[in-house]
C-alpha positions in Angstrom: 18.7 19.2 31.1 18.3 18.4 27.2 17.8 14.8 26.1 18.0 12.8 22.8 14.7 11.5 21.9 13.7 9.5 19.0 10.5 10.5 17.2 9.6 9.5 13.4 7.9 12.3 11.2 5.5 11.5 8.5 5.1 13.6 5.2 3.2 15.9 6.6 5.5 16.6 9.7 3.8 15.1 12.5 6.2 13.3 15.0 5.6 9.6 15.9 7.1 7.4 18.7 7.4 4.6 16.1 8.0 3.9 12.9 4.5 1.8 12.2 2.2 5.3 13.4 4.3 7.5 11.1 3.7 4.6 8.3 0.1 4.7 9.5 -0.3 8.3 9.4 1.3 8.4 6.0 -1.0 5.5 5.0 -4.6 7.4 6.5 -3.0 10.3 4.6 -2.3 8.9 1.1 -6.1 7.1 1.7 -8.1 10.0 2.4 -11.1 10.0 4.0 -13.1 6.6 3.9 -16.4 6.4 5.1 -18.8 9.4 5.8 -16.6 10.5 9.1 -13.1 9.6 7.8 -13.6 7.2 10.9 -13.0 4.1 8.8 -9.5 5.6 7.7 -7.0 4.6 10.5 -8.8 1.4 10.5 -7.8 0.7 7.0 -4.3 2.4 7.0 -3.7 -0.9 9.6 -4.9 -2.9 7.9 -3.2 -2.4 5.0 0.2 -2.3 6.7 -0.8 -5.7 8.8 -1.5 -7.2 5.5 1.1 -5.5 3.2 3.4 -8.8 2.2 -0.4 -10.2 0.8 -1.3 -6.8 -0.5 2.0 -6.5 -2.6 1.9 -10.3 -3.7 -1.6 -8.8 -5.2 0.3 -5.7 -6.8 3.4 -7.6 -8.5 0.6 -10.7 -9.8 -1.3 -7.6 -11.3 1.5 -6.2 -12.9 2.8 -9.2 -14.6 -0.4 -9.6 -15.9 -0.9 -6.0 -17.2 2.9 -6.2 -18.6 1.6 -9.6 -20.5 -1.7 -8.2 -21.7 0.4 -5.1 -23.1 3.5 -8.2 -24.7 0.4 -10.2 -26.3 -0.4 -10.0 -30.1 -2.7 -7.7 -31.4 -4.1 -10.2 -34.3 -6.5 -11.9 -31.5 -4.5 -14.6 -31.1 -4.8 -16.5 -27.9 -2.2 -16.6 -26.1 -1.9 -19.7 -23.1 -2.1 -18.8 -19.8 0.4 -20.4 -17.2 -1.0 -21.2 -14.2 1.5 -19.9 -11.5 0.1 -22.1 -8.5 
């Protein structure tokens, strides 16, 4: 007999029994190979999604600053910089 089963694919079609090992897989996939065996990859595809809310914290801070760098005068003024903490 036929039953419903829930499986999660990742981009490159592979099934997964949850939604973290497809993330994972897409994670060791958009990474590459790290380290001379590739062995380091899963390793750091978990780590990355055990420390994502730091990781995109990290992201947005660098992006303000970029989008302020790019907003500042050209002249050579200095402009202040605001603490945020």
């Amino acid at each position: 007999m036929a039953i419903e089963c829930t499986a999660y694919r990742d981009d490159k079609g592979g099934l997964h029994s949850t939604p973290e090992k497809a993330t994972l897989a897409d994670l060791a996939t958009v990474l590459g190979r790290v380290g001379e065996e590739g062995g380091m990859t899963a390793g750091v595809a978990k780590l990355l999604l055990d420390k994502r809310e730091e990781i995109e914290r990290v992201f947005a801070e660098h992006d303000k600053m970029v989008a302020a760098a790019e907003a500042a005068p050209e002249s050579g003024d200095v402009v202040p910089i605001k603490d945020a903490r």
